[in-house]
C-alpha positions in Angstrom: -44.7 89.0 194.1 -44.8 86.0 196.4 -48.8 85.5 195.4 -48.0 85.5 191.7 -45.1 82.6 192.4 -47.7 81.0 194.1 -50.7 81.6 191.4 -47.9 80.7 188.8 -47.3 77.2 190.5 -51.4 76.3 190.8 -51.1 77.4 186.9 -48.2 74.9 186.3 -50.0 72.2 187.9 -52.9 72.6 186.3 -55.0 73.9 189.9 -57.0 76.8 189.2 -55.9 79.9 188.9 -56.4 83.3 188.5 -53.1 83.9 186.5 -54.2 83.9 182.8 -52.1 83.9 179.8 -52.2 87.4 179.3 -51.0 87.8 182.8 -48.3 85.9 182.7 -47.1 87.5 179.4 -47.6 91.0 180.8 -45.2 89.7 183.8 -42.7 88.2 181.8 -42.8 91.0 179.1 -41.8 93.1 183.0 -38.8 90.5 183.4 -40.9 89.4 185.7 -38.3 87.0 188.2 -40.8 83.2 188.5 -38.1 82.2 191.6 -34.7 81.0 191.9 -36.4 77.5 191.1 -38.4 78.6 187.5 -37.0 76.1 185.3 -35.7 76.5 181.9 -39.1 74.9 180.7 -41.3 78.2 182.2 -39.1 80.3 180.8 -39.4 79.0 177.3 -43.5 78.3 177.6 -43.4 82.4 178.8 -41.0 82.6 175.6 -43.6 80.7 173.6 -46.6 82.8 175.1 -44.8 86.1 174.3 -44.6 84.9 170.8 -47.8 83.9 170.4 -49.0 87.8 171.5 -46.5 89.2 169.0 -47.5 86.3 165.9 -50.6 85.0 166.8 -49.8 81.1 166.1 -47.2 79.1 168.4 -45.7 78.2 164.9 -41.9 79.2 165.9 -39.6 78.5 162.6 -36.7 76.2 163.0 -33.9 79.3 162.7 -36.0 81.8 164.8 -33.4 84.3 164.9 -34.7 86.6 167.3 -34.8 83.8 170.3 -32.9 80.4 168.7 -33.3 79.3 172.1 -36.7 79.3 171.9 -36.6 77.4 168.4 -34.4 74.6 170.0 -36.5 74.2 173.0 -39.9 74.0 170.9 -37.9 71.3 169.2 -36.9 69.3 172.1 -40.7 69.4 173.1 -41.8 67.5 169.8 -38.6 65.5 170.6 -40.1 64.6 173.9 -43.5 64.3 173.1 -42.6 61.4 170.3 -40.7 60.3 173.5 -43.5 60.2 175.5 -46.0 58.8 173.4 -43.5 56.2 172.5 -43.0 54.8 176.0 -39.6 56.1 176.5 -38.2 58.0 179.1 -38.9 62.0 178.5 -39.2 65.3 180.3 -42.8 65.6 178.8 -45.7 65.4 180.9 -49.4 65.2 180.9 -49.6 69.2 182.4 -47.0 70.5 179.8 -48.8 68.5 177.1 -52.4 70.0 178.0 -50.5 73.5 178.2 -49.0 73.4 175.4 -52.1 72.3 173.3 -53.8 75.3 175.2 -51.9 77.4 172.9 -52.5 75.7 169.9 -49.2 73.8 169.7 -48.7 71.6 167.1 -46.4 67.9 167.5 -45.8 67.4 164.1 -45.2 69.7 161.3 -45.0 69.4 157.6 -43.8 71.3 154.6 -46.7 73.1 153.8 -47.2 73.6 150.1 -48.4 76.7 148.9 -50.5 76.9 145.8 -48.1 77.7 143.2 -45.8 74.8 144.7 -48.7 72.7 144.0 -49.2 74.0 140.2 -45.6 73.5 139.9 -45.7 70.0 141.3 -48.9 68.6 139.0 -47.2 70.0 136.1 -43.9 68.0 136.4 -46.0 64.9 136.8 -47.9 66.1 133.9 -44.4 66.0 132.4 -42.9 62.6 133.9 -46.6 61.6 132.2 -46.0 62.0 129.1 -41.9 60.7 129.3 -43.7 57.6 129.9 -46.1 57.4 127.5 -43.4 58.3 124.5 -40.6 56.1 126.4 -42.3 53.5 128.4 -41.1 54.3 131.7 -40.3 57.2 134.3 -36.1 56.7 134.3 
């Protein structure tokens, strides 16, 4: 137990390691205990790798019911990042950064439009088109 705390910490700082992702999941997914001094933000990354095994992406939805607390703190890391990159004090670091983007994590998201959203959207400018040509503006 006291060796994985220890691997866990090189992991963290970004030393090398012999604790992999997949070893870290199969410990949390045991309820594995990281020490009384694991912070809230290894708790959530082991959150986030869990739900990258389950899901395959680190794409957690804004109302993620099963684990809102999960949802919130992937939010607060954007949050932090725009922080960060913005000169302002923040909790983000270079090492959560570079694990984080290990995973695939994305700072920004947008709506993504699927392709009948798309149809739907060139067909009411097709419409707002032809308003203008018969009235001579889009009001």
């Amino acid at each position: 137990v006291a060796a994985q705390r220890r691997e866990y910490r090189k992991r963290q700082s970004q030393s090398k390691t012999q604790l992999t992702d997949e070893r870290v999941l199969k410990l949390v997914e045991l309820g594995f205990d990281w020490g009384v001094h694991a912070s809230n933000w290894d708790l959530r990354y082991g959150d986030l790798l869990e739900f990258k095994r389950k899901f395959r992406h680190v794409d957690v939805p804004g109302n993620y019911k099963a684990n809102p607390a999960l949802s919130d703190w992937v939010h607060r890391q954007r949050s932090a990042f725009k922080d960060l990159q913005s000169g302002k004090q923040s909790g983000m670091t270079t090492e959560r950064v570079q694990a984080l983007e290990t995973l695939g994590f994305k700072w920004s998201i947008g709506r993504v439009l699927t392709e009948g959203r798309k149809k739907n959207w060139y067909a009411r400018l097709k419409e707002l088109q032809a308003y203008k040509k018969e009235f001579g503006d889009v009001n």
